[in-house]
N, C-alpha and C positions, 0 to 999 in steps of 0.2 A: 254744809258749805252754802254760804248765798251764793244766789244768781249774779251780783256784782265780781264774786272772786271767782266763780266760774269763767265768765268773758276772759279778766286776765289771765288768770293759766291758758285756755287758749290761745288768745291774741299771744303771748311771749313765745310757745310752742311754734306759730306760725312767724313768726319775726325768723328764729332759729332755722328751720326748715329753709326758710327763702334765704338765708346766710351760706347754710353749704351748698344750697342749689349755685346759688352766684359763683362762689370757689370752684364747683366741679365744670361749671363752665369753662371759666377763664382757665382752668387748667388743661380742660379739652383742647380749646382752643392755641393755648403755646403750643401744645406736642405736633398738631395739624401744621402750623407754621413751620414748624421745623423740620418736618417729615417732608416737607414741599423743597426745603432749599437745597443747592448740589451742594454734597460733599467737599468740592474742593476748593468752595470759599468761607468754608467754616475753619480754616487757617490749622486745621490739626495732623501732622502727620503721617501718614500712612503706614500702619505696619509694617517693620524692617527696616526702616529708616528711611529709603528711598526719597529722593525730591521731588516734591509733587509741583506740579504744569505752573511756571512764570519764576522757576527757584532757581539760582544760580549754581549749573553744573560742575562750575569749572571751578570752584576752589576746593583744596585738596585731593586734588587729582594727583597721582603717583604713575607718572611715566613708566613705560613697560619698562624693562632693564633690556638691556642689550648687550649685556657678557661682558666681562673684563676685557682691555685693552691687550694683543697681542705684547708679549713679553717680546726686552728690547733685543736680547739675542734671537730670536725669530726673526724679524724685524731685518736686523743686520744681515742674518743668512738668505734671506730674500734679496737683499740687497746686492750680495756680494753673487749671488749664480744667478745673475740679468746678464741679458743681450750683449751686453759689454765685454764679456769675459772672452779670449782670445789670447792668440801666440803670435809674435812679430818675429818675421823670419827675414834676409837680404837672398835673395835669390839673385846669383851672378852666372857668368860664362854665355855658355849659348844656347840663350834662351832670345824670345821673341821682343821682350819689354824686362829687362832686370830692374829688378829696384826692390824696394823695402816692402811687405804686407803684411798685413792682420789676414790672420786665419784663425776659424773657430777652433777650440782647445781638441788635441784629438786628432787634428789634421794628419795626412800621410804626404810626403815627398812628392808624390803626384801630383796631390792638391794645388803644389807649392809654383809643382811648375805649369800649372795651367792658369793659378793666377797670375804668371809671368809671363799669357799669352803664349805658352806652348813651346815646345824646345825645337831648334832649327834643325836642318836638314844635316849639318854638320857633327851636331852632337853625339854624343857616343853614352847612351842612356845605359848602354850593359855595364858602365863601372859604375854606376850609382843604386843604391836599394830602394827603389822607387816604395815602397812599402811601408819604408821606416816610416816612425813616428816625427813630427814636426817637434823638435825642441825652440823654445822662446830665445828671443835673441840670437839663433844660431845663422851660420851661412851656408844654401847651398851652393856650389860650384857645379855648374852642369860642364865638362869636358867636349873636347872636340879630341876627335882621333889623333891629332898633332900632340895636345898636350897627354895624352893616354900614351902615347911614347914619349915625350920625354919626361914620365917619369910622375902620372897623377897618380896621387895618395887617395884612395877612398874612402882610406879611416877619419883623415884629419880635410879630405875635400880641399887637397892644396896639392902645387904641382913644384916638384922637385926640382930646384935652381939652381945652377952652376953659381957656386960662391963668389964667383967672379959678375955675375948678373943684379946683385944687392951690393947696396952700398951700405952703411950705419945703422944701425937699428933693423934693417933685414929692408931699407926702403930698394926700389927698384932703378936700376939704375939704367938711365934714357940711353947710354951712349954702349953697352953691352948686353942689353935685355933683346929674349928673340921676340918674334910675335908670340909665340903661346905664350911667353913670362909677361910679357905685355894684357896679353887678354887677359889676366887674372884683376885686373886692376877694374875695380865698380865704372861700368858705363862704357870699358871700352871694349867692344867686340874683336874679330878677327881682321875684318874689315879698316877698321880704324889703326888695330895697332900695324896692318902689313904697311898702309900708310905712315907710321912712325916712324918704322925702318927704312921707309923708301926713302923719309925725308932726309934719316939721319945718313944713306950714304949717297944722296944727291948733293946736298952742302956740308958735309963734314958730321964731326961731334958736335952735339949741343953745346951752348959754351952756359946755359944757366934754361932753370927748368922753365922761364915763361918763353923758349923760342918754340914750347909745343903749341903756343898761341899761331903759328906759321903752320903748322898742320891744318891741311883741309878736314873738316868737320868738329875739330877743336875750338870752341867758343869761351868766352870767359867763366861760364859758369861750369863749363867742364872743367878747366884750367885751374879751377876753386877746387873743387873737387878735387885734383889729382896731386896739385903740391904738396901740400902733406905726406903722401903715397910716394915718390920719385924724388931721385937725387940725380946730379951731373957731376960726373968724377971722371 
């Protein structure tokens, strides 16, 4: 081999040599670049799927469940054993305040007459079963010793009338009723009805039911009341 073709084989050997030298560089030099930059703006992922920092959490998100809706018969029976529920009783005779009340279901006769402000001094509490149970719609009749003679029912809480004391329909009649058949009537006491009689034998018989408007403590609204109740015969 000449000394001319010697040079070129060298000289081409080092052309080569300085070629992968260049490449091993530039390759060192990418992996350093990258080894430098954070993770999490290399836009990739993160194992498990999770969102990584500036990703939007909130689509498809699956709200927690919260159990089916109470079934509508639940629902109803809830509805129906509330605060509401109660027995409407008329508590009459002689009591303190008669009138109409709600009472809780359950009630007993006592109950009844202490929401009627208490029974008077006149009363005769031994013929009633203070005990019983409160039926709805029902009436109790508290007695006075007067009407306990002549003749109080304590099964039916009504006092025994001479048939001549009712006029049509079993109303009461103004111009033969004594006071106790008098006091059976809603609102009016003892009190009121000895006044009835007083009035019926100071001026005569009634001649029609509004002269009970001439009765002291007799008002119109009592008088609304009572018509229906009373005849003049």
């Amino acid at each position: 081999m000449s000394l001319r073709a010697l040079v070129l084989v060298l000289a081409m050997a080092g052309a080569v040599v300085a070629v992968l030298w260049m490449q091993q560089t530039a390759i060192s030099s990418a992996s350093e670049q990258l080894a430098s930059q954070d993770p999490a703006k290399l836009g990739v992922p993160p194992v498990g799927g999770f969102p990584s920092d500036g990703m939007d959490t909130t689509q498809g998100t699956v709200p927690a469940a919260t159990g089916p809706p109470a079934p509508a018969s639940a629902q109803s029976a809830s509805a129906q054993s509330g605060p509401g529920a109660g027995v409407v009783v008329h508590v009459a005779g002689a009591v303190k305040q008669p009138g109409v009340f709600t009472l809780p279901a359950g009630s007993r006769v006592v109950a009844a007459l202490e929401a009627a402000g208490g029974a008077l001094p006149t009363a005769q509490l031994s013929a009633l079963n203070l005990a019983a149970l409160v039926q709805d719609s029902s009436r109790i009749l508290v007695p006075t010793q007067e009407q306990v003679n002549a003749g109080y029912d304590e099964a039916s809480g009504s006092v025994a009338v001479d048939p001549g004391a009712t006029g049509p329909g079993g109303l009461v009649n103004l111009n033969t009723a004594t006071a106790a058949q008098l006091d059976v009537l809603p609102g009016v006491g003892l009190v009121l009805a000895d006044r009835i009689v007083s009035w019926r034998k100071d001026h005569g018989a009634f001649k029609s039911v509004d002269e009970l408007d001439a009765v002291p403590g007799i008002g119109a609204k009592m008088l609304a009341t009572l018509r229906p109740l009373v005849v003049v015969q």
